[in-house]
C-alpha positions in Angstrom: 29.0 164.6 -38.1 26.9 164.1 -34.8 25.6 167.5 -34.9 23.9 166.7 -38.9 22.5 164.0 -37.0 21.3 165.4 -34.7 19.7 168.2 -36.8 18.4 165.4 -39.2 16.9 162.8 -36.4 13.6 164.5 -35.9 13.0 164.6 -39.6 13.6 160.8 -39.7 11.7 160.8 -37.0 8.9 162.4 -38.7 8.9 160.5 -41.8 9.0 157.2 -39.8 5.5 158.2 -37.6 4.1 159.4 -40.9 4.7 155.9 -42.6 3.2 154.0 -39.9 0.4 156.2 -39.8 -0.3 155.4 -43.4 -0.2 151.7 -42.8 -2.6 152.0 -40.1 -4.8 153.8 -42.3 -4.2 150.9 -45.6 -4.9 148.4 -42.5 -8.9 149.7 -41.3 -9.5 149.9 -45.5 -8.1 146.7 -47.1 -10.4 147.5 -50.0 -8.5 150.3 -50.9 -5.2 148.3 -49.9 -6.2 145.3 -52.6 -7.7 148.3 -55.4 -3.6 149.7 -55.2 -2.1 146.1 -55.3 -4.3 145.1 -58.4 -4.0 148.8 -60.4 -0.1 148.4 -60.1 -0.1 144.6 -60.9 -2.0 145.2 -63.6 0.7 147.7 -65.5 3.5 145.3 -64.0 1.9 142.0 -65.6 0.6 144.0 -69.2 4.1 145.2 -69.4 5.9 141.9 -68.3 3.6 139.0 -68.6 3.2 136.4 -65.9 6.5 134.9 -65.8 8.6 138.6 -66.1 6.2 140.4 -63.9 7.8 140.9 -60.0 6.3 140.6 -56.9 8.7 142.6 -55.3 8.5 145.1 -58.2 4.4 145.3 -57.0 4.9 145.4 -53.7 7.7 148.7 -53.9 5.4 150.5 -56.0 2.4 150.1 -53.7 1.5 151.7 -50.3 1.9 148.4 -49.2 4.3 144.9 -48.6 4.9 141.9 -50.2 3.7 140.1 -47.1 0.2 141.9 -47.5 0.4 141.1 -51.0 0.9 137.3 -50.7 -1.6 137.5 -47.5 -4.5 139.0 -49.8 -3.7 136.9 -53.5 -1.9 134.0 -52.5 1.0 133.5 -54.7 1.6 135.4 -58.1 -0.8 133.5 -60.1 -3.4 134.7 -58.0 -2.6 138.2 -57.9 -2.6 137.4 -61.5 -5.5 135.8 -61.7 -7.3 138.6 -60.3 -6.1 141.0 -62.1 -7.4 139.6 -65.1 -10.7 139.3 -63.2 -10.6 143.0 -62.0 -10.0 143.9 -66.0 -12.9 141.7 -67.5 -15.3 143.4 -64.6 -14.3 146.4 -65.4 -15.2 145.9 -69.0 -18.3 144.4 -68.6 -19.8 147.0 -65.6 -19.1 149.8 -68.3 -21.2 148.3 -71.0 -24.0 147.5 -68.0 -23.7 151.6 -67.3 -25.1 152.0 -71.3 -28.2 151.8 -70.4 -29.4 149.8 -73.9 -32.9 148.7 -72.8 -34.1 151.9 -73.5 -33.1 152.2 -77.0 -34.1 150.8 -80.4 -32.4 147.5 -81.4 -30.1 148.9 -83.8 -29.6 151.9 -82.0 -28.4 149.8 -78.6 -26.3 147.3 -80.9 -24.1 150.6 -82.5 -23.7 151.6 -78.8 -22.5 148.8 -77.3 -20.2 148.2 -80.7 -19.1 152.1 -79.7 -18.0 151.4 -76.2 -16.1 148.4 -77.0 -14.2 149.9 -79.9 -13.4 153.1 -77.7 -12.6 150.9 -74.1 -10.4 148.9 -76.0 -8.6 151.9 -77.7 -8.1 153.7 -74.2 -7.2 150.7 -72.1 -4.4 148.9 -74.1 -3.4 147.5 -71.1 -6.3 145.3 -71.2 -5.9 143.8 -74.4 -2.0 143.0 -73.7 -3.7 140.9 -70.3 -5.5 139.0 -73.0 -2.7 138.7 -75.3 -0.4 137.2 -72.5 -3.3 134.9 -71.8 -3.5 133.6 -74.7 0.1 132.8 -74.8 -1.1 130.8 -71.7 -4.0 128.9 -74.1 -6.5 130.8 -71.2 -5.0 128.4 -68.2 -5.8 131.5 -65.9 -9.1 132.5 -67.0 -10.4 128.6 -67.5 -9.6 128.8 -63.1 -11.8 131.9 -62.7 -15.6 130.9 -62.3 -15.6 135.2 -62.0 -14.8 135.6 -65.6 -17.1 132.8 -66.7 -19.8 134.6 -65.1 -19.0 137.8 -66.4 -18.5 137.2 -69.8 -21.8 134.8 -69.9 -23.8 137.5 -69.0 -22.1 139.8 -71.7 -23.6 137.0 -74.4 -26.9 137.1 -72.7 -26.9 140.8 -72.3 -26.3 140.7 -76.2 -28.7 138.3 -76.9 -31.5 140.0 -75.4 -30.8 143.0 -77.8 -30.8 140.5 -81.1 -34.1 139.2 -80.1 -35.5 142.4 -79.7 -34.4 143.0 -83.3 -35.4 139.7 -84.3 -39.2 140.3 -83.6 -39.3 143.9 -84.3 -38.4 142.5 -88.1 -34.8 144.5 -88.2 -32.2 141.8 -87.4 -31.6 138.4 -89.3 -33.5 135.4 -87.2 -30.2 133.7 -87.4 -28.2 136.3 -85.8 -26.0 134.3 -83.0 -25.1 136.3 -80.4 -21.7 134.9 -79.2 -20.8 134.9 -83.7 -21.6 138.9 -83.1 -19.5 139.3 -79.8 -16.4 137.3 -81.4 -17.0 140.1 -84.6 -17.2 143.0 -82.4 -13.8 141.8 -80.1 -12.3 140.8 -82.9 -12.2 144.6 -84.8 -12.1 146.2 -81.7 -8.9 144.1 -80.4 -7.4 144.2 -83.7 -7.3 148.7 -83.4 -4.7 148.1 -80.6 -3.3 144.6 -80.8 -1.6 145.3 -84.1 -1.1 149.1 -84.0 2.4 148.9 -84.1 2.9 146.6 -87.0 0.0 148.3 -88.7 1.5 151.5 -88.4 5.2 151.0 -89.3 3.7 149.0 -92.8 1.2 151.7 -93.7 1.5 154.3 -91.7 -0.1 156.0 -88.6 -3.4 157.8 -90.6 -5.6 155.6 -89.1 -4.0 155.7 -85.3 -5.0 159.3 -85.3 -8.1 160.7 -83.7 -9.9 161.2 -87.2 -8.8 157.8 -88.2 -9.9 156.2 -85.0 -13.2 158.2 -85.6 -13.3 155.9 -89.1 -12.8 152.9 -88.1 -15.5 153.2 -85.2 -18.0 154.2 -87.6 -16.9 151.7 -90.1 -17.0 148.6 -87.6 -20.2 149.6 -86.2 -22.1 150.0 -89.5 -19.8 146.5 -90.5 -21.5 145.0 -87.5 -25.3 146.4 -88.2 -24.9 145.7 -91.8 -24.3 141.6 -90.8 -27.5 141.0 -88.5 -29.7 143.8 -90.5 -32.2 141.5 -92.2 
């Protein structure tokens, strides 16, 4: 028995010195220490909501602890809370990498319908966040001045493309932009929210790739077809 443990020891050994060396790397980069924490809280907290997710759970899944965790977000509602801030940026950076300005109203409008119909379909996680904040009535998003700011900008970023429709003569002069963003999140949501009810009553048709090819095209040209003047 001593000699196994012997033979083992410098392996332990090893594996020990490599460890600490990786938390002295996570320690000179505590960017890419809070980027780990929030990717895996984020698949914890879609998958188990606020009051199922674990901290603990986080923390073994990370290259990280639970002390690190709590020194960086608080508690759990503020992990939380920036989680849902880290998913809302994420959103909202990808529609500011479209590059609209330099397309025709209507063309930029079909985009930006595009990329949220298509983010939404390959990031359920994000629309279960929502979900689960809803079931909070938005406690967690009403404490994030973050959020605010990002998804004011997203109305005003819309805005600025009805306008330009509105005086080239193409859009309705009573087009509201926050009545188009609640239309465009509200198809778009719908595709994954309800895909498994949707399915089992009337089958999966639409859920594949030529159905999810459809619908884009269909709520896009919905969407145009309600501001066109």
């Amino acid at each position: 028995m001593s000699e196994k443990l012997r033979s083992r020891a410098p392996g332990e050994t090893a594996k020990a010195s490599g460890s600490r060396e990786a938390r002295a790397r996570w320690k000179q980069n505590p960017e890419a220490v809070q980027a780990n924490i929030l990717r895996v809280a984020q698949e914890e907290f879609a998958k188990n909501g606020l009051s199922g997710a674990r901290v603990d759970e986080i923390a073994a899944r990370t290259e990280t602890s639970k002390r690190m965790i709590y020194y960086y977000f608080g508690d759990k509602e503020g992990l939380y809370r920036r989680v849902l801030e880290a998913a809302y940026r994420e959103v909202r950076a990808g529609e500011g990498e479209l590059d609209l300005e330099g397309l025709d109203p209507e063309a930029a409008l079909r985009r930006l319908v595009e990329f949220t119909f298509d983010h939404h379909h390959r990031n359920p996680e994000f629309i279960r966040l929502v979900m689960i904040e809803n079931i909070h009535h938005g406690r967690y998003l009403n404490q994030s001045e973050v959020i605010r700011d990002l998804n004011n900008a997203a109305i005003e970023h819309l805005e600025r493309i009805l306008e330009r429709g509105r005086r080239s003569g193409i859009f309705r002069r009573d087009a509201d932009p926050l009545v188009v963003h609640w239309q465009i999140s509200a198809l778009s949501f719908f595709n994954v929210s309800n895909a498994g009810t949707f399915s089992v009553i009337f089958g999966d048709k639409l859920l594949q790739p030529a159905g999810q090819t459809l619908l884009r095209d269909w709520v896009a040209e919905s969407v145009l077809r309600s501001v066109h003047a």
